[in-house]
N, C-alpha and C positions, 0 to 999 in steps of 0.2 A: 521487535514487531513493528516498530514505528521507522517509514521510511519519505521522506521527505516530508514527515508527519504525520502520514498517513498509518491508521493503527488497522492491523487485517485481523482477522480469527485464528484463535489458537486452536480450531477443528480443521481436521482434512478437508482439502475441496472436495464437493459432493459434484457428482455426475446429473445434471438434470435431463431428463430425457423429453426432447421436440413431441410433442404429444399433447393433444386435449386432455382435458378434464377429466372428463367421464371413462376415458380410454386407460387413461393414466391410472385411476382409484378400482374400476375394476380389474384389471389386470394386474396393478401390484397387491391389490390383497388376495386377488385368484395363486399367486406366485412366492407371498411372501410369510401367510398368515393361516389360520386354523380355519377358513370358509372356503381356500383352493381344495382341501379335503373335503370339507366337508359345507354346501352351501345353503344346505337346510338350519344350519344354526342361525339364531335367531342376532341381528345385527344392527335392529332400530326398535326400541318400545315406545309406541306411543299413547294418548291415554285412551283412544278406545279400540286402537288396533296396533298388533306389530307385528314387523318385517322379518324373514329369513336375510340371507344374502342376495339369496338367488330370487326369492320375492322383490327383493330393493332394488336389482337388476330388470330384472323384467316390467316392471312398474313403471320403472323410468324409461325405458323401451315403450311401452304403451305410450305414457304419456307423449316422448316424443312424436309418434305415429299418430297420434289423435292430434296433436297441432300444426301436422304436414299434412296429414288428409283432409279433416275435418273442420277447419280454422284457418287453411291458408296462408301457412306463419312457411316464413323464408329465411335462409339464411342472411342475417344482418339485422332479422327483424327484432324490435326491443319487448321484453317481457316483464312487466312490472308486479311485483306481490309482494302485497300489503295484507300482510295475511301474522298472525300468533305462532307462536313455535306448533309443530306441527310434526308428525313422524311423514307426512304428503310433501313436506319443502324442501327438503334436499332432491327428492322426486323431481317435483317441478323444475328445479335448481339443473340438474346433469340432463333430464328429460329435455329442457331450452338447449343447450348446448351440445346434444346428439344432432339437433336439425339445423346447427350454426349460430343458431339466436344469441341475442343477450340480455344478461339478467339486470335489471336495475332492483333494489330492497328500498321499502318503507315501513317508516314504524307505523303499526297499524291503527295505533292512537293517534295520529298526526291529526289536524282539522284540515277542512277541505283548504284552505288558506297553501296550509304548509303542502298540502299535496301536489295542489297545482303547479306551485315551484316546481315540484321535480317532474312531472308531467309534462311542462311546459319545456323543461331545460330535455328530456330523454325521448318523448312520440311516442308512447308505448304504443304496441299493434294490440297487445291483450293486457288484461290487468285482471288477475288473478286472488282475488278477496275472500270473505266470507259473507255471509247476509247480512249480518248484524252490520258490514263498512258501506254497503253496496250507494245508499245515499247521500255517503261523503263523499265515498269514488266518484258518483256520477257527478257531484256538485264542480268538485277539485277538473273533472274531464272538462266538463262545460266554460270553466272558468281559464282552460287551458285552450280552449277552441279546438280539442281533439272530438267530433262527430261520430268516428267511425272507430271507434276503440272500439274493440269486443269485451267483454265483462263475464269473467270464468267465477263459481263460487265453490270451494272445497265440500261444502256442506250442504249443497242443494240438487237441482237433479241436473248437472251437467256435464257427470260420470261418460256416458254414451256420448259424448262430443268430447271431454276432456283423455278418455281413456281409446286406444284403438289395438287393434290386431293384423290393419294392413302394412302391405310395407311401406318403406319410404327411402330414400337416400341419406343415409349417415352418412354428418359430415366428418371426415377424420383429419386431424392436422397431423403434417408427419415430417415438415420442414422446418427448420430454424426459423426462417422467416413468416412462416404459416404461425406458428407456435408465438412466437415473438410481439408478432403485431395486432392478433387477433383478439379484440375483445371478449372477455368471457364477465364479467360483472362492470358496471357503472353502480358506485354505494358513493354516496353521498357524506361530506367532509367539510368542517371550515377551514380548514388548510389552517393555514397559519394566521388568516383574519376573513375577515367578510361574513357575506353570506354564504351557505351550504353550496359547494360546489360538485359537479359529478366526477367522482376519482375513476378515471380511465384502468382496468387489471385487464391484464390479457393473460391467456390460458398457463401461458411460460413461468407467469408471474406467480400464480396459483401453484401449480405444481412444485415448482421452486422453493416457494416459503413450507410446503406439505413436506417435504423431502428435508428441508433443512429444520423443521420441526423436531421429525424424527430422530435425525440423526443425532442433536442435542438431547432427546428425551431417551436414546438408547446410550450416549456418553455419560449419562448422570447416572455415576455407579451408584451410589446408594439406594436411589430413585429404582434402579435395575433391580435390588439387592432385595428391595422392599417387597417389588411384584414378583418377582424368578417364579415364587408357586403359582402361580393365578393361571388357570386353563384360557379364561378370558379376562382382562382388566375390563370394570363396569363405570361409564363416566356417567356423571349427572350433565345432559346439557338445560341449562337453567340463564345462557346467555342466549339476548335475544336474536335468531339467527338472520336478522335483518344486518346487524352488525359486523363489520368485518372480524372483530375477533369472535363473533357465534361463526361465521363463516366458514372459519381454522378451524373453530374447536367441532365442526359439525363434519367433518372431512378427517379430522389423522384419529378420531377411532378407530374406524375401520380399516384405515391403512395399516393399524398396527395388531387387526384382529379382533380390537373390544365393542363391546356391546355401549352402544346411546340409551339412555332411558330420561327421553323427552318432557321438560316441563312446557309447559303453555305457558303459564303466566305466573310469575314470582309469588312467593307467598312463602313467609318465614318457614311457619307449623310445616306447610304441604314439604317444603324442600327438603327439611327433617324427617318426616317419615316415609319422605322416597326413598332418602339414603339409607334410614332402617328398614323397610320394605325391601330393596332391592342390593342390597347389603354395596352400597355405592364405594368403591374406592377412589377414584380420582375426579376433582371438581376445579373446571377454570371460572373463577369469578370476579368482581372488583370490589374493592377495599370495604364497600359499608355491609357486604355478607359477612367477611371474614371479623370486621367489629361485630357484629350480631352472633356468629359461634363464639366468639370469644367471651364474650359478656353479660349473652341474655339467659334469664333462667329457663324461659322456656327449650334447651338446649336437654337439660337435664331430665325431661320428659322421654326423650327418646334414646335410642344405641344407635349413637352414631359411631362404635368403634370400631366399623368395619372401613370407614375411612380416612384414607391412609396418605394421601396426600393432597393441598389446596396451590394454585400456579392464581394471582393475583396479577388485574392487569387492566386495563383501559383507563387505571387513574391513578398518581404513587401511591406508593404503602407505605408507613412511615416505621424504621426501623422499631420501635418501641410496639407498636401491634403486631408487628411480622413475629417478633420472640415472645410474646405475650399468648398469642394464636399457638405456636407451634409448642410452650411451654402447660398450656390448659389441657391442650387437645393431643398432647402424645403424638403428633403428627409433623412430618415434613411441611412447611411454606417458602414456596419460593415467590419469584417477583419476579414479568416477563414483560417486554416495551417493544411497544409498536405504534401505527399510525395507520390509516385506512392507506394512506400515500405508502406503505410497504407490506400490504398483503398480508396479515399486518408484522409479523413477529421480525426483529432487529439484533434483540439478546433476551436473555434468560440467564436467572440464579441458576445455583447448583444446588441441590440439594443437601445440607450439611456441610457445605463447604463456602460458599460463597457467604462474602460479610452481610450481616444483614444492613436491609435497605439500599443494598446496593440492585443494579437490573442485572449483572452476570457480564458475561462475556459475549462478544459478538458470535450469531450463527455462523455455520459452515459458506463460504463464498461472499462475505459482506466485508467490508471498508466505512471506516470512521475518520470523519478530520473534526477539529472544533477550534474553531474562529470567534477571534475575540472581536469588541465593539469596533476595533480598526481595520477589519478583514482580517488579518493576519491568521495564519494556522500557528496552533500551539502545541508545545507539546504536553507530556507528563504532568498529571498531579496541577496542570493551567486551568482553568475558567474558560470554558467558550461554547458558543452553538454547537451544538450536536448534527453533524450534515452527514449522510451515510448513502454509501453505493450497492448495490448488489443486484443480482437479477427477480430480486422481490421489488422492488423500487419500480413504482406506474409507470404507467408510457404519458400521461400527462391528464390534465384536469380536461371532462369531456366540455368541446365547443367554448373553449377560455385559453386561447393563448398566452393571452397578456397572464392570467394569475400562474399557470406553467411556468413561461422563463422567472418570474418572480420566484418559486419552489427549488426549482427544477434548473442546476448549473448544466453550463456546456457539457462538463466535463464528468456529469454524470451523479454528482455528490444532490442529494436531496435535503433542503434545509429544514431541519423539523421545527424551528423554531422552539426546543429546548434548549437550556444552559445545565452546561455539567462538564463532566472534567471524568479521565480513567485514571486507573492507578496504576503503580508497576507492574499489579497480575493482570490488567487488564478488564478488570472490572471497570463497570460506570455507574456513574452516580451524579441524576439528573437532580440540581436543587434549584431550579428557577424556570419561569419560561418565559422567553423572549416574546409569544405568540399571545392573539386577544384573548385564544378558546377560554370559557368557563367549563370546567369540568363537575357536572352534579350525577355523583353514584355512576361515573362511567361514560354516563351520557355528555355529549358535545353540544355546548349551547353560544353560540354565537353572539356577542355582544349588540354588533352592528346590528342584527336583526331585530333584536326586542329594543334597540333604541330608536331604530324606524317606524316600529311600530307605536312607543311611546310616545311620541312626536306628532302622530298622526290625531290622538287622543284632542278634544276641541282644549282642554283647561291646559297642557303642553308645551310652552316654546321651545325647550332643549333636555336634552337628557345624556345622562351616560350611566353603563352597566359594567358593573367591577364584582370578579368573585370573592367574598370574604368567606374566610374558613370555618367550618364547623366541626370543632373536634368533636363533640358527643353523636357526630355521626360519620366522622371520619369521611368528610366530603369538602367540599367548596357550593356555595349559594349565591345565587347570582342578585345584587343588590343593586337598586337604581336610585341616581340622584338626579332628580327634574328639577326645573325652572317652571314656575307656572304664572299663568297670563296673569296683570294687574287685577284684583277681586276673584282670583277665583285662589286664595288660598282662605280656606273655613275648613274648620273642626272636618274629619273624614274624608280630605279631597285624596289623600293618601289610599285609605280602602276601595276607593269608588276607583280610582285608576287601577291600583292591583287586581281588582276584580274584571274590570273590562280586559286588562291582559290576559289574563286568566280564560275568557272565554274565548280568544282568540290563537292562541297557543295550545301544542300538549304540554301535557298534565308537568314534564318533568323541564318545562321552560318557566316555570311559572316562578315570581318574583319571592322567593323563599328567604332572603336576607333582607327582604323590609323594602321602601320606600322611604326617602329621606327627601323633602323641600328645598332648595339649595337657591342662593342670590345669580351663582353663575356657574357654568362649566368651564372648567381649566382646560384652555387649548393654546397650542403652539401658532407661532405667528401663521402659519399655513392654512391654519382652523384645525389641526386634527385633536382629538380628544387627549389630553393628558391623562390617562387611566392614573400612571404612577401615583400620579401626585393625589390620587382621590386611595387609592391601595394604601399607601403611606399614611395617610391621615385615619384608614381604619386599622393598622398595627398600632402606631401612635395612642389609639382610644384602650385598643385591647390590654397592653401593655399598663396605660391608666388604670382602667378596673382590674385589673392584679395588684397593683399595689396596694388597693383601697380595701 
């Protein structure tokens, strides 16, 4: 499989078809799935309304028509929604891209601070919230010098503008190049360092990773073996669909026939008796849900033995949970890897077959090399960056050249800034990362950011932010070490900064591995931050209180 290093997929190449979004999900599940028969079955539950197929169709038709008639949105123009899971987002979501738009997602907890950035970096023409955001939106607009944003709210009365029955001009892409180059989402990413950047997907790239979803989830025999009875497979989406992996997982139920039954907002109890309630069989989540089934009693309150399989992802899993999970819970756990920069999914476990802890084998149409500290490509069973090709792979970071060719080679390979190595079957197995991100419960928390903003703090000279691990939550916590101005270190200067960050930030940036005082921050003759050497010194510790 490796030829000039180069490791390809042990799946058939899959056929992508030049086609939008919307054209593409309705039409393969009209063609392929139990709602071309039949479209009155029911295909999104949300919690105070759900969707047929043909309901979720036509919705999104309206909606489109309500923002070509009503609202004056063009093709090109950006749509931003900062809005909770919702059985109305995917709506929104295919409704923008009927009339050409494109989508940018925020989390809806963001502060007006974090909003702005992406307001600032995208122009929305509409920003699509609910009541409860409406005076961070406006705050985050203003601070963007966007005036003339229009401001749409799910839950207020702007139904009669939001929803329409005239016609309008569907846009349809139908060319390689139409397909290819056309934006359909900007979702925001720290790449490989910095700040949150906008990750450019185009329509091609989307449908791509959907198709090659599939066809990994219909090659996992066991996985097959499991469902063969199921008239419908019922997933819990419980991932935020702001996120490119809620994005995936908000798209190939339907394409494979199954029913969504939409969570709003996390909550252990709620999650559990959704899956008891709506007898849930398949759930994609990241690592600190599947420590919570495995461990917590409040588990044994409900029947959850209706499901049947859990796909872990937006942050590793560490072999000892994955068998831990699947030995409590009588249940298949696989482990799936991706990055906002690949739509997102890369590889995927097998079900029953694949070693644990490993992430599977490459999807259908993708390319791996891994490069060690010297450039070089390696091969077999070698140590190196994880760089990967395929037609899921961005067309580049929106309005950021310079951080693109930094990502993004000539020749096509995108550097994820993991370390890891495949093995003879062609599994991988990512143990290090080359890149700054802190990963806390899935979410991407950017170093650089919270140390600009640390700095900014008046008691502050320097700082730097390193994730240390938390096994009793099966996460990473993002820990800052400051320098602080002559007299201003006294008893609590420690609380009083975590706090001011804390109101400055969302909730899941917030400095969870402490604050620590430090004489100086370690950096390289260049000034850059030596993270290492601050990471090192907390194994070092950790390792100490083991033996003690």
């Amino acid at each position: 499989m490796a030829q000039t290093m180069i490791f390809t997929s042990p799946f058939p190449k899959a056929d992508i078809p030049n086609l939008d979004l919307p054209t593409f999900i309705f039409n393969y599940a009209k063609a392929n799935t139990v709602y071309g028969k039949d479209p009155k079955l029911v295909a999104i539950v949300g919690a105070t309304e759900s969707l047929s197929f043909g309901e979720f169709e036509a919705r999104s038709i309206s909606f489109a028509s309500g923002l070509y008639n009503r609202l004056g949105f063009r093709q090109g123009d950006m749509l931003a929604i900062v809005l909770p899971n919702s059985h109305l987002y995917p709506v929104a979501v295919l409704g923008t891209h009927m009339v050409g738009g494109i989508v940018t997602t925020a989390n809806p907890a963001y502060t007006a601070r974090e909003l702005a950035h992406q307001f600032q970096e995208t122009q929305p023409k509409i920003v699509l919230t609910q009541q409860s955001s409406i005076s961070v939106v406006k705050e985050a607009l203003a601070a963007a010098n966007l005036s003339n944003t229009k401001i749409l709210t799910t839950d207020g009365s702007t139904d009669n503008v939001m929803f329409s029955s005239e016609p309008f001009p569907r846009v349809h892409l139908q060319t390689a190049e139409q397909a290819n180059s056309t934006p359909a989402f900007i979702v925001f990413s720290s790449g490989t360092s910095g700040k949150p950047k906008g990750v450019k997907l185009s329509h091609k790239n989307l449908v791509a990773n959907a198709i090659q979803f599939l066809h990994v989830d219909s090659g996992d025999k066991k996985l097959m073996r499991e469902m063969q009875s199921k008239f419908q497979r019922r997933w819990l989406q419980v991932l935020p669909m702001f996120h490119i992996y809620g994005i995936l997982v908000s798209n190939v139920p339907i394409l494979s026939g199954g029913v969504i039954v939409v969570m709003e907002k996390f909550d252990f109890a709620q999650f559990c008796s959704l899956i008891q309630q709506h007898r849930i069989d398949t759930v994609y989540v990241a690592p600190p849900i599947i420590l919570a089934l495995a461990k917590s009693p409040e588990v044994s309150k409900y029947d959850i033995s209706s499901l049947r399989y859990i796909n872990s992802g937006a942050a590793p899993l560490s072999k000892e949970l994955q068998l831990e999970a699947e030995r409590k819970l009588n249940l298949f756990v696989t482990q799936g890897y991706g990055m906002s920069e690949t739509s997102p999914l890369v590889a995927r476990s097998m079900c029953g077959v694949s070693k644990a802890g490993s992430i599977g084998q490459l999807c259908p149409n993708t390319e791996a090399i891994f490069i060690d500290e010297d450039g070089k490509r390696v091969g077999v069973n070698q140590t190196g960056e994880l760089c990967v090709r395929g037609p899921q792979v961005m067309l580049g970071y929106y309005h950021n050249e310079a951080a693109t060719k930094e990502t993004l080679a000539e020749d096509g390979f995108l550097h994820t800034g993991d370390i890891g190595h495949i093995d003879n079957n062609g599994e991988i197995f990512v143990t290090d990362r080359k890149k700054e991100l802190i990963k806390y419960k899935g979410f991407q928390i950017p170093p650089a950011e919270l140390e600009g903003l640390l700095t900014d703090h008046p008691a502050v000279v320097d700082a730097a932010v390193i994730p240390v691990y938390n096994k009793s939550q099966a996460t990473e916590l993002p820990k800052a070490f400051v320098v602080v101005r002559p007299g201003a270190k006294c008893p609590g200067i420690e609380d009083e900064i975590s706090q001011w960050i804390s109101k400055r930030v969302v909730d899941y940036k917030r400095l969870r591995g402490g604050i620590e005082i430090t004489d100086a921050i370690p950096k390289s003759a260049t000034g850059k931050i030596l993270r290492r050497v601050l990471k090192d010194l907390e194994v070092q510790r950790l390792k100490q209180k083991a033996k003690i």
